[in-house]
C-alpha positions in Angstrom: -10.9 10.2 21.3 -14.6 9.9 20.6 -17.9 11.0 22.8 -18.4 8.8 24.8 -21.5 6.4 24.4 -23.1 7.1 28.3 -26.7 5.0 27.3 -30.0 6.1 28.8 -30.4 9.0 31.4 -30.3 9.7 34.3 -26.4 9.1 35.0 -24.0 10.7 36.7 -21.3 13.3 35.1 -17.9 13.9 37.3 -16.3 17.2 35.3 -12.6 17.5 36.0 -11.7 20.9 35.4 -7.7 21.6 36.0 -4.7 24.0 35.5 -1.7 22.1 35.1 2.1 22.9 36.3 4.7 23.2 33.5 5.7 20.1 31.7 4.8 16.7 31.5 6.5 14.6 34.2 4.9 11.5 33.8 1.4 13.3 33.7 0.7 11.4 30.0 1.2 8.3 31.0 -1.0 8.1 34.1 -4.1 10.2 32.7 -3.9 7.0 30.2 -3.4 4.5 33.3 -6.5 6.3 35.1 -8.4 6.2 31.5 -7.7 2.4 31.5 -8.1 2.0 35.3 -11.9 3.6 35.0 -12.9 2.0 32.4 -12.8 -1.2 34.2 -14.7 0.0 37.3 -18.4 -1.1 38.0 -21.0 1.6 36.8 -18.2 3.0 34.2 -19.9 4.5 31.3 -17.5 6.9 29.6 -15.0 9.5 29.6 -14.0 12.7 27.5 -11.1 15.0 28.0 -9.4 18.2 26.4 -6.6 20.2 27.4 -5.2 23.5 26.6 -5.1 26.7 29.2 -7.8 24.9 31.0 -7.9 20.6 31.3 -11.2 19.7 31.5 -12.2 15.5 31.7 -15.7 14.5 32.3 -16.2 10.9 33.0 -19.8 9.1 33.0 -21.4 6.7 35.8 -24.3 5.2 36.7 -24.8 5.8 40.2 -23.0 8.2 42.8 -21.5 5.2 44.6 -19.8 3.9 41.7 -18.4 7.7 41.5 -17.3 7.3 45.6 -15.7 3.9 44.5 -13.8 5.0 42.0 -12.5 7.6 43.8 -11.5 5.5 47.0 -9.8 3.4 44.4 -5.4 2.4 45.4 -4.4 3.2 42.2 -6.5 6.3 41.6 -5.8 8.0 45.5 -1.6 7.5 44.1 -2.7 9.7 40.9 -4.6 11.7 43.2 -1.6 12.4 45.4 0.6 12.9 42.7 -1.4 15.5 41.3 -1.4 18.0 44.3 2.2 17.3 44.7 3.5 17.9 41.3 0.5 18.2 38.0 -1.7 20.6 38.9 -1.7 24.7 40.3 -5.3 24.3 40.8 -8.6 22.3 40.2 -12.4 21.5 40.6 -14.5 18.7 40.4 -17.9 19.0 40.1 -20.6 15.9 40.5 -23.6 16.2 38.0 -27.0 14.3 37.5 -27.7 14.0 33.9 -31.1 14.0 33.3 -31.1 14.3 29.7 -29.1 14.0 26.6 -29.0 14.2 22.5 -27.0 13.9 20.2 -26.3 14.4 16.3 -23.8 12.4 14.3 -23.0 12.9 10.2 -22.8 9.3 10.1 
């Protein structure tokens, strides 16, 4: 995993913050399919995640209706589903506008 590379501001931040049920039960494999399935959406710019008492993903777009898209998206509403039913205890996402960023990198 790497920080994502989200271009010029302003764009969008959706932050993912979740406590999971016990186990995995398929939870691995389809945070990679939604990770794969975003990534080829219109208006995509990025994604980072970490997990430990508390998930937390934040993914990157360029526009609120490339976030409502992506969220009305067949194979994202299954995950979606899924999640209530068996992943998580609880969750919250929040929708940012980024209006300004920096960085530092070593290399």
């Amino acid at each position: 995993m790497s920080i994502a590379k989200t271009g010029s501001t302003p764009y969008y931040a959706v932050i993912f913050t979740s406590i999971r049920t016990p186990g995995d039960d398929g939870y691995a494999d389809m945070a990679q399919a939604m990770v794969e399935a975003a990534s080829r959406q219109p208006g995509f710019l990025g994604v980072e995640s970490a997990r430990e008492e508390v998930g937390i993903t934040v993914s990157y777009w360029d526009s609120l209706e490339s976030i409502a898209a992506w969220k009305r998206d067949a194979a994202h509403l299954i995950a979606q589903q899924t999640g209530r039913e068996k992943w998580y205890e609880s969750y919250k996402t929040r929708i940012c506008r980024v209006e300004r960023d920096y960085d530092f990198s070593r290399m």
